[in-house]
C-alpha angles and dihedrals in degrees: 000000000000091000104113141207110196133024108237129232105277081237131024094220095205085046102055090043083060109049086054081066113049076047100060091023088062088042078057091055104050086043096067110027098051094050141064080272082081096063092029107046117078112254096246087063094045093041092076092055102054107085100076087130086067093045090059086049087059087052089057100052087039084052095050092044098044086049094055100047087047092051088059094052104045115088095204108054105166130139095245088057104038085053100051080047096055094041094050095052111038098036109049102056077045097065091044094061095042082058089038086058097046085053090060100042085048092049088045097059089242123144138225127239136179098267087059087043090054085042095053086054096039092054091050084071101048094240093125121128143156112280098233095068113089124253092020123129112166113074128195114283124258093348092303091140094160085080096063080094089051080068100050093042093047092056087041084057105041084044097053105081091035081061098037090054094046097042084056096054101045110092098220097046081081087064095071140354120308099241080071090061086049089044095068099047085049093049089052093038090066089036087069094033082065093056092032122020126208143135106248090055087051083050081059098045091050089053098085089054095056080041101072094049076058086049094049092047088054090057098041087054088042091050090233115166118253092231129148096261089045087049095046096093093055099055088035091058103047092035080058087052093038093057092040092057097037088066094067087042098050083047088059115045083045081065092044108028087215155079110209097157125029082194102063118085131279097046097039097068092055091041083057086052100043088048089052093047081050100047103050091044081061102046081048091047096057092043089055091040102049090228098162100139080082086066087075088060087058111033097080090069102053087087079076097049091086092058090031088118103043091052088049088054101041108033092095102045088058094037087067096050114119114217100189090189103065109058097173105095091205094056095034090059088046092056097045091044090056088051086052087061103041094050084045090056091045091048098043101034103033107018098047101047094050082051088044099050090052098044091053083051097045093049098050091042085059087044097047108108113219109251118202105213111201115216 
């Protein structure tokens, strides 16, 4: 399955524009809808910015996709360095933002109590998700709720080796594309979920999703066309997940008769599905179409795609920041948004390539194999 025929661009230009501006556009959101803007500002221009649900659902099917691509292209793909890989890039700007977040509560005056402590801890381990799910138990620490996807991409990476070495060696996964194999471990996985929740079985049932990111990085490196019957096993898979998880939210509208909050499972889970089916029929749709005139939309905001994960981290911590000084909301939210974007940069640009530098050396130094050299 890893064998490759093509090397890819080092950098898909429209991707990484996009991913700039899921990244602002969720920054936007929070900002927003987590401040007095909510109540001021009038609801159609609050109406565009409140779909950053849907923007962290883009992130999943890029992250399959990019680690796919970046699979190909590695010549050591082991389990040992593409952990170290995963570890030095999504951890340390991590840990900058939990201690970024005890900074604030301490500048706020706030104090800490057990449950934060049991979060923290929580949250080192990547177990953090939003309380309204059922079955979870870690929530996102100090009101960060942006990491409750860290989470769900951390478990997607640790689990995609794993997958790759077991669906090579099934027999029938030769018979059809790999995101149906997926598919059914992510099918049963909800089925359970629904008897036993926990967060480790919705991980699973949010596999399939990443998956076919994965799927769709496969055909981009085999230089498979992105025709309607290439492109089947996608829409088939998450059209599969979208009807699952519409039966517990129909259940539970008919108990209700309402849905006050899109956001509150169970809906939220197939809101999350519907949005991935549309999304890639749209990204398919414009690859069909030729319509690239909608890359210079884009195209402004790939300049954030290099800090793209450090504004996603930090973005909350400094949201809740009270600058007493500064009573106008307008120009408050300017200033902290430009602080957003400063600690992004340090922590991008300056951050990231020291810890890249040692993690290289400390991966070649564990795969140097000792020489005895005789005089």
């Amino acid at each position: 399955m890893l064998s490759t025929t093509r090397q890819p661009a080092e950098k898909l230009e429209l991707l990484e524009a996009i991913r700039g501006f899921a990244a602002l556009y969720v920054v936007i959101h929070h900002f927003i809808g987590f401040t007095t803007l909510k109540q001021t500002l009038h609801p159609l221009l609050r109406l565009p910015f409140r779909f950053g649900q849907e923007a962290v659902i883009v992130f999943f099917l890029m992250s399959g996709f990019v680690i796919c691509i970046a699979t190909y292209k590695s010549s050591q793909q082991d389990i040992r360095t593409f952990f170290y890989k995963r570890f030095f890039r999504i951890y340390p700007i991590f840990l900058a933002t939990l201690g970024l977040s005890v900074l604030v509560a301490l500048c706020n005056g706030e104090s800490f109590s057990s449950k934060d402590t049991g979060n923290f801890l929580g949250n080192l381990l990547m177990l953090q998700d939003t309380p309204d799910k059922p079955g979870g138990v870690i929530q996102p620490f100090l009101k960060n709720h942006a990491l409750w996807s860290l989470s769900y991409e951390w478990w997607f990476y640790m689990l995609f080796l794993p997958v790759l070495t077991l669906l090579n060696k099934m027999k029938f996964y030769y018979t059809g594309p790999s995101v149906y194999s997926v598919l059914s471990l992510s099918f049963v996985a909800y089925i359970f979920y629904l008897l036993f929740p926990n967060h480790l079985l919705l991980v699973l049932t949010y596999l399939v999703m990443w998956w076919v990111g994965v799927a769709w990085g496969e055909m981009y490196v085999k230089q498979i066309s992105f025709n309607w019957k290439n492109m089947l096993p996608l829409y088939v898979s998450l059209f599969v997940m979208l009807c699952l998880t519409a039966i517990p939210a129909i259940t539970a509208y008919q108990a209700t008769q309402s849905v006050s909050n899109l956001t509150d499972y169970p809906f939220i889970v197939f809101r999350h599905f519907a949005f991935a089916f549309l999304c890639v029929g749209s990204i398919h749709f414009y690859h069909i179409y030729k319509l690239t005139y909608l890359k210079t939309v884009f195209v402004p905001f790939a300049k954030l795609s290099s800090i793209s994960y450090a504004l996603y981290c930090v973005h909350f911590p400094i949201l809740w920041l009270h600058i007493p000084f500064i009573t106008n909301i307008y120009i408050a939210l300017f200033a902290k948004l430009m602080l957003v974007v400063a600690l992004s940069h340090l922590l991008e640009n300056k951050l990231q390539p020291i810890v890249n530098k040692y993690s290289y050396a400390l991966r070649t130094s564990a795969a140097e194999i000792p020489v005895v050299v005789n005089a």
